[in-house]
C-alpha positions in Angstrom: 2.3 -10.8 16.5 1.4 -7.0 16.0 -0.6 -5.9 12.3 2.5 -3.6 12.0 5.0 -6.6 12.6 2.8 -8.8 10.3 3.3 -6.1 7.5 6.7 -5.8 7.5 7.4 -9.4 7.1 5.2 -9.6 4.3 7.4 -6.4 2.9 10.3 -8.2 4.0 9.3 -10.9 2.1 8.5 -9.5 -1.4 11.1 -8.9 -4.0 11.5 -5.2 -3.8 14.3 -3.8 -3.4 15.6 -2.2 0.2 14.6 1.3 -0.6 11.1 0.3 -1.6 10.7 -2.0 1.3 12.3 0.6 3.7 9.8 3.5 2.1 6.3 1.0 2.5 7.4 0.2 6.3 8.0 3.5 7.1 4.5 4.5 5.3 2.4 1.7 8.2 4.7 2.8 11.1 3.1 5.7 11.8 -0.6 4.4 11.6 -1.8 2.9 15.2 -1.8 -1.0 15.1 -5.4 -1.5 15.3 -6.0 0.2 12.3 -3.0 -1.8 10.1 -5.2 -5.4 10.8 -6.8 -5.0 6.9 -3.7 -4.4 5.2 -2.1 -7.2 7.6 -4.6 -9.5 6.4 -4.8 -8.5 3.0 -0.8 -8.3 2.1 -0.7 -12.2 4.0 -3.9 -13.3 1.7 -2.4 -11.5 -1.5 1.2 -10.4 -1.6 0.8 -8.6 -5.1 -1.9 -5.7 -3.0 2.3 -5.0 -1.7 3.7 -4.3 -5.7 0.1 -2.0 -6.3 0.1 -0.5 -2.8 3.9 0.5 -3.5 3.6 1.8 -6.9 0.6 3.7 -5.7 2.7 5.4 -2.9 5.2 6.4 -5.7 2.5 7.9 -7.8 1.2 10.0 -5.0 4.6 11.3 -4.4 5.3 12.4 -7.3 1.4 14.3 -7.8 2.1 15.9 -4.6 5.4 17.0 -5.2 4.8 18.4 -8.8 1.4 20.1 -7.2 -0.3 18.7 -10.3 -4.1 18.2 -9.0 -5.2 16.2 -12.4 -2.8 13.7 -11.5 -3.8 13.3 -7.9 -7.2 13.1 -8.6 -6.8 10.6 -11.8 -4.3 8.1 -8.7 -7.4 8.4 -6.5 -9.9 7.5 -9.2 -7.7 4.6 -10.5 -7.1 3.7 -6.0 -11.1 3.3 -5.8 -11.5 1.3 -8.5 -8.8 -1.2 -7.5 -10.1 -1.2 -4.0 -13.7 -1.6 -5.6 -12.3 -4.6 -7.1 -11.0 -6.1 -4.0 -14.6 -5.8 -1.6 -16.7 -6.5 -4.6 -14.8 -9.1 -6.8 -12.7 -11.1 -4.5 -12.6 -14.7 -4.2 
């Protein structure tokens, strides 16, 4: 099964609703499949990376849209620091 097709089940699976999971699939099908093989693995290993990757998408929307740079920057900061948590403190 292709990373991209592994993703989308895992969206498929989760509890969001259609417009979410429509927005997050479109977000990984325009990234080439051997780069999608982390977040495959990761979403299979630990569905809830879907509920913070989503709400993280959002976020960035909205900094983008509004042009407010504070905001981007603080969703990066706080995007580090969760990924941080995930090489450094996983089990």
């Amino acid at each position: 099964m292709k990373n991209y097709d592994r993703i989308k089940v895992a969206i498929d699976n989760s509890s969001f609703d259609s417009e979410d999971q429509l927005a997050l699939i479109e977000t990984f099908a325009v990234i080439s499949d051997e780069h999608l093989i982390e977040i495959a693995d990761l979403f299979e290993a630990k569905p809830e990376w879907i509920g913070f990757y989503n709400e993280n998408r959002k976020k960035k929307m909205n900094a983008y849209q509004s042009g407010d740079e504070g905001e981007w920057n603080q969703i990066l900061g706080e995007e580090k620091r969760m990924l941080n948590k995930l090489v450094f403190d996983s089990d």
